[in-house]
One Martini backbone bead per residue (centre of mass of N, CA, C, O) as a GRO file, in nm:
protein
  316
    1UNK     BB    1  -0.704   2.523   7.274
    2UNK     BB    2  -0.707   2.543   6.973
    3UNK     BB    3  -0.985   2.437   6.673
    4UNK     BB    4  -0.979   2.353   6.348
    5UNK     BB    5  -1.193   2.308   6.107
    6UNK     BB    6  -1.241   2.128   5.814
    7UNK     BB    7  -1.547   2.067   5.747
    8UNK     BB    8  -1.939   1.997   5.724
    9UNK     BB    9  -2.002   1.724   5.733
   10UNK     BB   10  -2.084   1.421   5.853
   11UNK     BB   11  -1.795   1.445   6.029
   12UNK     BB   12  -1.772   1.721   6.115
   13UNK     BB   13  -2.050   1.764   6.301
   14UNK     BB   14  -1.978   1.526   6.480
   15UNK     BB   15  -1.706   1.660   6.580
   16UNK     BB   16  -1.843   1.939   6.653
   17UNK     BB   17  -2.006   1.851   6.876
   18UNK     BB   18  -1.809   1.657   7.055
   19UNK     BB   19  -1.657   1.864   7.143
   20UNK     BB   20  -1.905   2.053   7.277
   21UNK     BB   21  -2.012   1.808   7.469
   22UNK     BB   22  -1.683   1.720   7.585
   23UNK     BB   23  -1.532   1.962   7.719
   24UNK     BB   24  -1.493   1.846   8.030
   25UNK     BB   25  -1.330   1.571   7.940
   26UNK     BB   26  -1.111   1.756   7.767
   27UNK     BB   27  -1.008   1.936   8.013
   28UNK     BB   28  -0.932   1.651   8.195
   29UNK     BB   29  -0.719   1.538   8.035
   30UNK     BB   30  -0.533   1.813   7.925
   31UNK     BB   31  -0.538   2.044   8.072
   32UNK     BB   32  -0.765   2.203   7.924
   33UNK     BB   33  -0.912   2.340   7.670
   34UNK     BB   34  -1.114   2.292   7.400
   35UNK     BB   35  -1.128   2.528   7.103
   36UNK     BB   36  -1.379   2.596   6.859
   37UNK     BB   37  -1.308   2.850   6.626
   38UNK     BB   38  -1.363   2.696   6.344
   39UNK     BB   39  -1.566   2.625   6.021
   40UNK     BB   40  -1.490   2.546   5.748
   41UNK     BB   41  -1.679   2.640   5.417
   42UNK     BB   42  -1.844   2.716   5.153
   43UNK     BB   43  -2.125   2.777   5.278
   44UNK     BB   44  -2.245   2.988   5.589
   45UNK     BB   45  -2.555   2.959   5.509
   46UNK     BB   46  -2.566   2.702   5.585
   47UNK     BB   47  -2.730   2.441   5.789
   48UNK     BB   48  -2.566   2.322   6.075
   49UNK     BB   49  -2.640   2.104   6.257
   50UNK     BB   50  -2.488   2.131   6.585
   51UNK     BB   51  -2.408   2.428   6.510
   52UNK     BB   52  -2.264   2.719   6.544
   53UNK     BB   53  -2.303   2.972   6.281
   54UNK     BB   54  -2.032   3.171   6.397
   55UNK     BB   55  -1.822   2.905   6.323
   56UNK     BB   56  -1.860   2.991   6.023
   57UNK     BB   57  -1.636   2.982   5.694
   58UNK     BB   58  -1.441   3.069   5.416
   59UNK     BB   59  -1.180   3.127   5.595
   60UNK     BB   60  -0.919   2.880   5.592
   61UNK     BB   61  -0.658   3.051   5.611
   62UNK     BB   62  -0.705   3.206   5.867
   63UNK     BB   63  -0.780   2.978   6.045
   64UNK     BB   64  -0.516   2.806   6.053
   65UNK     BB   65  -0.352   3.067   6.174
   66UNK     BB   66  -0.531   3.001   6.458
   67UNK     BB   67  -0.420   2.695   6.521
   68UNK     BB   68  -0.320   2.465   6.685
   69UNK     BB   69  -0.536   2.240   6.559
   70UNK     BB   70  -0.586   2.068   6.247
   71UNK     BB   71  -0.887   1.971   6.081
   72UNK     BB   72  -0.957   1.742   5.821
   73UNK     BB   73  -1.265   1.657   5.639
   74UNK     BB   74  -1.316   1.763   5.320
   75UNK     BB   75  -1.140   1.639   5.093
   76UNK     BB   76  -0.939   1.573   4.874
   77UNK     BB   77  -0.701   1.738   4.801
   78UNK     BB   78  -0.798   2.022   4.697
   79UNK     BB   79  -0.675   2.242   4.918
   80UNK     BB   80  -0.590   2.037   5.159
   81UNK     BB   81  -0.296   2.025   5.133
   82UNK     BB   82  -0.225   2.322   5.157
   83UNK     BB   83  -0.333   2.348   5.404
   84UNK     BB   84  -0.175   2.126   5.582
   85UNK     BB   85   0.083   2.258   5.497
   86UNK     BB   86   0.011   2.546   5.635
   87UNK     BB   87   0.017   2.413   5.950
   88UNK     BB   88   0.262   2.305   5.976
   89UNK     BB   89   0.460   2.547   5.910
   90UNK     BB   90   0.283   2.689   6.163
   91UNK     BB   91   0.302   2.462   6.411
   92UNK     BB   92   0.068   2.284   6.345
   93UNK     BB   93  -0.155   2.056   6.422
   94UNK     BB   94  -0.260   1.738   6.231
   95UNK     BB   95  -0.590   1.599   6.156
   96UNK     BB   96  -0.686   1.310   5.942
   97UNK     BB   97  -0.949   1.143   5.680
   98UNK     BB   98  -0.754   1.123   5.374
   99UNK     BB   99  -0.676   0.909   5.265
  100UNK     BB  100  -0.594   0.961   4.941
  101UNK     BB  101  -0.392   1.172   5.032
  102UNK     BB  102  -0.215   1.003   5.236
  103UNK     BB  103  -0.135   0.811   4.983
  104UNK     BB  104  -0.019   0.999   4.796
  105UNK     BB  105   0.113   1.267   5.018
  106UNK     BB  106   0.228   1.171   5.291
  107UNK     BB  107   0.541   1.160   5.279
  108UNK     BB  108   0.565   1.451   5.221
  109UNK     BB  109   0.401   1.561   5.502
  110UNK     BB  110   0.572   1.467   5.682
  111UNK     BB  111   0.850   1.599   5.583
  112UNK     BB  112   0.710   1.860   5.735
  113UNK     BB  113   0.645   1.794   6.005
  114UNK     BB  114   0.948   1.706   6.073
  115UNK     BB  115   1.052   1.986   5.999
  116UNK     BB  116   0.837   2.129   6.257
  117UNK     BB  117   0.763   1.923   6.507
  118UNK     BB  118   0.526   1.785   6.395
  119UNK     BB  119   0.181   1.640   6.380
  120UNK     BB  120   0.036   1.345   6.197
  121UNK     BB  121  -0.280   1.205   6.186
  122UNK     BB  122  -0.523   0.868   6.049
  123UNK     BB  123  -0.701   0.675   6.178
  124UNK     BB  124  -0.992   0.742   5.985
  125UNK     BB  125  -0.860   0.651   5.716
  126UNK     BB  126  -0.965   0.323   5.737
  127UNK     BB  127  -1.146   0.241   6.013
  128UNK     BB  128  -1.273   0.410   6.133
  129UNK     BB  129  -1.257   0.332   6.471
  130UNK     BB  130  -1.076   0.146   6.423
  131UNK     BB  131  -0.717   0.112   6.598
  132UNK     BB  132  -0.483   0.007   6.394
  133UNK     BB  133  -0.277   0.212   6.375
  134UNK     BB  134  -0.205   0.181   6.630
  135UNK     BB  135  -0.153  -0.086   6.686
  136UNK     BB  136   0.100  -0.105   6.433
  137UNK     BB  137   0.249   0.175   6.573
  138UNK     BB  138   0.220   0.066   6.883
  139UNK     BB  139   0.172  -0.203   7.031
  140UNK     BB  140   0.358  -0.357   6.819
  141UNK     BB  141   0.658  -0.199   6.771
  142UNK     BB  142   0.840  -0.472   6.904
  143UNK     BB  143   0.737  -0.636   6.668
  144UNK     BB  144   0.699  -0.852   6.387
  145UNK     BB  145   0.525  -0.820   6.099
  146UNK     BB  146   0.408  -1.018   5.833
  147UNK     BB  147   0.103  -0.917   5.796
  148UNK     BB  148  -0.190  -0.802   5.617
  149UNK     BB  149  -0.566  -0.839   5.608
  150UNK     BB  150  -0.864  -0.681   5.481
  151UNK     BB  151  -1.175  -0.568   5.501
  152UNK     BB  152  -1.186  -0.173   5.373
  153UNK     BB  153  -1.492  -0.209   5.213
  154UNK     BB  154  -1.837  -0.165   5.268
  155UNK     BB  155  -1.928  -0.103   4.948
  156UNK     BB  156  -1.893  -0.398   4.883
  157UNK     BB  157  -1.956  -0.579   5.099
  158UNK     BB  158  -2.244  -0.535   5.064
  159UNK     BB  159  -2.308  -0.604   4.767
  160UNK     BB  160  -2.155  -0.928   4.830
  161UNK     BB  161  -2.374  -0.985   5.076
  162UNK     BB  162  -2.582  -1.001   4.922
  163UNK     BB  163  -2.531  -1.233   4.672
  164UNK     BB  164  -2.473  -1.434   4.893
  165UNK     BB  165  -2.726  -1.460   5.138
  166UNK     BB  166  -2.975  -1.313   4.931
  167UNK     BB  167  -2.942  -1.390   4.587
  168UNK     BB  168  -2.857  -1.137   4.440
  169UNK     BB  169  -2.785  -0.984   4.164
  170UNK     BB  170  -2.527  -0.804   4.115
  171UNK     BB  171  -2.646  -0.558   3.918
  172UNK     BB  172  -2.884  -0.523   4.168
  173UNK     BB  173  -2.694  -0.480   4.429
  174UNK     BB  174  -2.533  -0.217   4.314
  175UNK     BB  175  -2.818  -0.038   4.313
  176UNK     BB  176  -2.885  -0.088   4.589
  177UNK     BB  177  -2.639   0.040   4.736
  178UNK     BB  178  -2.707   0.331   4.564
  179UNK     BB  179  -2.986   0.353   4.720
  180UNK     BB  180  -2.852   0.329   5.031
  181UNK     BB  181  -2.571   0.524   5.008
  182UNK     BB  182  -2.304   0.310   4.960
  183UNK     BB  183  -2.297   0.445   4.733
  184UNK     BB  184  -2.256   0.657   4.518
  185UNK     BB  185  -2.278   0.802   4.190
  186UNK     BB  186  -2.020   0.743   4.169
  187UNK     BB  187  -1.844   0.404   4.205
  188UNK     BB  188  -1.581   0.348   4.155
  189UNK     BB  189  -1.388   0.366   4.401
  190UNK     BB  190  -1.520   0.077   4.503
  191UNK     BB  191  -1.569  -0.078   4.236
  192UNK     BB  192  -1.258  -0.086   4.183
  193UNK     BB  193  -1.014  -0.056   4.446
  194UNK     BB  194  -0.930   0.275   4.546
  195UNK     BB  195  -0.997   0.278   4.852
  196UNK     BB  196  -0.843   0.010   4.942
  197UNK     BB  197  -0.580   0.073   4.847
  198UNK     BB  198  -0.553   0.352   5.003
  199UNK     BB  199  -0.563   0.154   5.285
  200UNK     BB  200  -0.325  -0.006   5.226
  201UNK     BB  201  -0.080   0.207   5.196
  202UNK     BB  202  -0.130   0.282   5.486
  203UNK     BB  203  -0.071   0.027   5.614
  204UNK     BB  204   0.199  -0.074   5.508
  205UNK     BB  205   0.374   0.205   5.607
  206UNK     BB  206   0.245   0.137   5.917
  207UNK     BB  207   0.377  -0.173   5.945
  208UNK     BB  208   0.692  -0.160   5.761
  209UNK     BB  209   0.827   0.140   5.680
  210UNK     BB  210   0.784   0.147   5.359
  211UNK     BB  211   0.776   0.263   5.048
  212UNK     BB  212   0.446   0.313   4.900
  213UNK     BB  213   0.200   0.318   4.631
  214UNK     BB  214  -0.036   0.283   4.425
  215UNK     BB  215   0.106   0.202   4.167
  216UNK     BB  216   0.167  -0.046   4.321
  217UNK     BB  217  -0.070  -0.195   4.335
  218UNK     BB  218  -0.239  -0.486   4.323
  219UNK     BB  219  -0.587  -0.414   4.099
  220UNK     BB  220  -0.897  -0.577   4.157
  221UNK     BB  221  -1.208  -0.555   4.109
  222UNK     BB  222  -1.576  -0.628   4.082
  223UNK     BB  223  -1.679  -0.537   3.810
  224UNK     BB  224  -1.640  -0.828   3.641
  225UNK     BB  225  -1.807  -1.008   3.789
  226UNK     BB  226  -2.028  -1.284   3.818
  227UNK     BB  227  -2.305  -1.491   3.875
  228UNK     BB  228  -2.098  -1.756   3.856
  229UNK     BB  229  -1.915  -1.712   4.035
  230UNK     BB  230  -2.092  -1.708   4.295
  231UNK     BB  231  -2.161  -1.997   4.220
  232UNK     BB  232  -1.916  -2.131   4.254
  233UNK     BB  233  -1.860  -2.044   4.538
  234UNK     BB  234  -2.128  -2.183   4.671
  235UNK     BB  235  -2.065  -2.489   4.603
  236UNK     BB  236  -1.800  -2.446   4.797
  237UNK     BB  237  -1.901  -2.287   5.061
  238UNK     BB  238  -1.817  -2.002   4.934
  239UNK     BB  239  -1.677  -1.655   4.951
  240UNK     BB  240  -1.653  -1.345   4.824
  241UNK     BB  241  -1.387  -1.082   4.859
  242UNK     BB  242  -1.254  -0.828   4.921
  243UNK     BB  243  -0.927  -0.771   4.952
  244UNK     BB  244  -0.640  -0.660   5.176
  245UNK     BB  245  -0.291  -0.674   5.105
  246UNK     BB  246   0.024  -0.697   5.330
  247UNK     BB  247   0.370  -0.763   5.285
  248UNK     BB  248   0.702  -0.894   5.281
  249UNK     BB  249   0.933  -0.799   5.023
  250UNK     BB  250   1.213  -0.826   5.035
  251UNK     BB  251   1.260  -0.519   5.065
  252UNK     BB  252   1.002  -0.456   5.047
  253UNK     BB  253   0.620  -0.466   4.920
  254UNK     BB  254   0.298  -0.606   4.925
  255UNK     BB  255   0.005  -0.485   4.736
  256UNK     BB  256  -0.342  -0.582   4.754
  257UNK     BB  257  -0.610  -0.594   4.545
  258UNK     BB  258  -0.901  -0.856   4.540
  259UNK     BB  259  -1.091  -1.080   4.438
  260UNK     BB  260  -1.166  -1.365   4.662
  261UNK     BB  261  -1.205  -1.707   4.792
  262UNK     BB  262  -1.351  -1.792   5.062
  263UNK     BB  263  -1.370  -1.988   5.298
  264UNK     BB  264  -1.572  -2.055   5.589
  265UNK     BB  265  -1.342  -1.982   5.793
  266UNK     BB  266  -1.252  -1.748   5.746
  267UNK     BB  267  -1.256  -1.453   5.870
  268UNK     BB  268  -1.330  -1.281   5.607
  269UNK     BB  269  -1.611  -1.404   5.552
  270UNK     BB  270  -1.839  -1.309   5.779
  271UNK     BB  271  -1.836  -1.051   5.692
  272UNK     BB  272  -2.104  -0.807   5.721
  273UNK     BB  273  -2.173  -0.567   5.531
  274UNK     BB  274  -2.005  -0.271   5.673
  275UNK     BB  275  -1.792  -0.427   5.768
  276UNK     BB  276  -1.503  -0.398   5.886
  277UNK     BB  277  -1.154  -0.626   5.869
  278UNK     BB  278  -0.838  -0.702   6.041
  279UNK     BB  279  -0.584  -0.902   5.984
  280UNK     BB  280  -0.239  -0.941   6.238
  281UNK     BB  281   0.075  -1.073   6.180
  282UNK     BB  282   0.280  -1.182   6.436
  283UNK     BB  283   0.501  -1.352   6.585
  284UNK     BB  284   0.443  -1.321   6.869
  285UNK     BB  285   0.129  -1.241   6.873
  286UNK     BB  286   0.015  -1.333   6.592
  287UNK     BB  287  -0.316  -1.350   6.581
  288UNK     BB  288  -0.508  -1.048   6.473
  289UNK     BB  289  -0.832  -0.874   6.545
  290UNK     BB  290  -0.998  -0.609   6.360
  291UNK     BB  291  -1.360  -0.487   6.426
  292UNK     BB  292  -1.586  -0.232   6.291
  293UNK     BB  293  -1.677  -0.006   6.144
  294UNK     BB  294  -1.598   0.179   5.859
  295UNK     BB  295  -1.809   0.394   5.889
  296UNK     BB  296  -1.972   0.698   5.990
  297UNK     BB  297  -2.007   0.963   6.168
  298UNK     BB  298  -1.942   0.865   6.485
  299UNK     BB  299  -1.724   0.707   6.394
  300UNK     BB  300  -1.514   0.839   6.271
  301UNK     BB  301  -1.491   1.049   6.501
  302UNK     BB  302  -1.378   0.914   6.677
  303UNK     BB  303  -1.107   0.917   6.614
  304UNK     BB  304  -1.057   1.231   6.522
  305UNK     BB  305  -1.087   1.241   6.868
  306UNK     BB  306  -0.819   1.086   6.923
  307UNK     BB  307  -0.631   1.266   6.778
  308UNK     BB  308  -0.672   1.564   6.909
  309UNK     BB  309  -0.613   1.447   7.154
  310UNK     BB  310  -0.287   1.339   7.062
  311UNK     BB  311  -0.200   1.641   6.956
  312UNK     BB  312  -0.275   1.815   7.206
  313UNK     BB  313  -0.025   1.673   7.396
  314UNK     BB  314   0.196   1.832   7.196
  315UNK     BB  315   0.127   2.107   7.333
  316UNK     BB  316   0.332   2.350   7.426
   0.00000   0.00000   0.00000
């Protein structure tokens, strides 16, 4: 079963060693062997750990071509969109971790995986490791979900839980974030409300099954806060956490991003670090708790890990 990477970051590199690494574990569950047959890159020449040099290319449309399923880790819409779109039409299955492309284009992306009768899988798209998309569209099934909310950006987390624990002004927080990596270079995407909007909505169309956009989301960063904020909420007991939630509205949902203040019995208040948390309340089931590693190459990589398993079982 032929299987193709596009992108060879932190995701990818992990995602293809653990291919290679696991290899007779994937071919008895499989009943067949997955074979990685190529990884895309912008440039070939550059070495990336553990793999080897003979399995990149810059001919990511060839790759596409001859591959059972297409893995996309490489980010941004174009050309992941393309590439996507044509591996669905060619009858190859898809697993992505591309939050922003599913959030904005997943919709129509499906309607093309359903008219090829293939599968489109993104669980690494939410909470790297953490397999919500999983409870939320198979465990709960049965069930009504009325609610989801929960911290599902580790790098405004960092951030805000600087300024709570260890009263760094917030300012400053920002700065140390962004020295050890946790926030990018551009850090808008995390400290807009950005990256949890899109993870937000989908959440929101895997828990409830409805049409929801971006445009849809009612979003406020984090950029505002000041450092009286968080004294005032220090002062009753509480802290401050970006929160994303979704719930049923009318005929649809409502999605929101925005920061809360919250008492410390909250279960989303004690989440620290980058750790990411998601409560999901269900008539039967109640209360769901779902906590662990939000981001990092060998967490998303278990997911993306999960789905090429889940995706491999659809090949006939």
């Amino acid at each position: 079963m032929r299987v193709a990477l596009l992108g060879c970051g932190t995701v990818g590199s992990a995602v293809a060693r653990r291919l290679q690494d696991r290899g007779e574990r994937y071919a008895d569950l499989l009943g067949r062997p997955l074979e990685l047959v190529g990884v895309a890159v912008r440039d070939s020449s550059a070495p990336r750990e553990g793999v080897d040099p003979a399995l990149l290319t810059t001919d990511a449309e060839s790759l596409v071509g001859r591959a059972d399923v297409v893995v996309e880790v490489m980010g941004g819409i174009e050309p992941a969109r393309s590439l996507i779109e044509q591996a669905l039409r060619g009858g190859a299955q898809v697993v992505t971790a591309n939050k922003q492309l599913v959030a904005q284009q997943g919709e129509e992306l499906h309607a093309v995986a359903d008219q090829h009768e293939v599968g489109l899988d993104y669980e690494a798209a939410v909470m790297a490791a953490v397999p919500v998309l999983a409870v939320l569209r198979d465990s709960l099934a049965g069930d009504e979900v009325t609610s989801v909310r929960g911290v599902v950006n580790g790098s405004t987390n960092y951030v805000l839980d600087l300024v709570a624990r260890e009263g760094v002004p917030f300012a400053e927080a920002v700065r140390q974030a962004g020295e050890l990596g946790y926030l990018e270079a551009d850090p808008t995407e995390d400290l807009e409300g950005l990256d949890a909007a899109a993870k937000a909505v989908i959440l929101a169309r895997t828990a409830f099954g409805v049409r929801v956009g971006l445009g849809e989301v009612d979003r406020i960063g984090i950029t505002g806060l000041t450092d009286d904020d968080f004294a005032h909420a220090a002062q009753r007991g509480s802290v401050i956490k970006l929160v994303a939630s979704a719930r049923p509205a009318g005929d649809g949902v409502s999605v929101s991003v925005r920061p809360e203040v919250l008492p410390a019995h909250d279960p989303l208040a004690a989440v620290q670090g980058g750790t990411n948390i998601v409560v999901i309340e269900a008539v039967s089931a109640g209360e769901l708790r779902l906590q662990g590693a939000g981001a990092g190459g060998d967490e998303t990589a278990s997911a993306v890990l999960g789905d090429i398993v889940r995706a491999a079982r659809r090949v006939r």
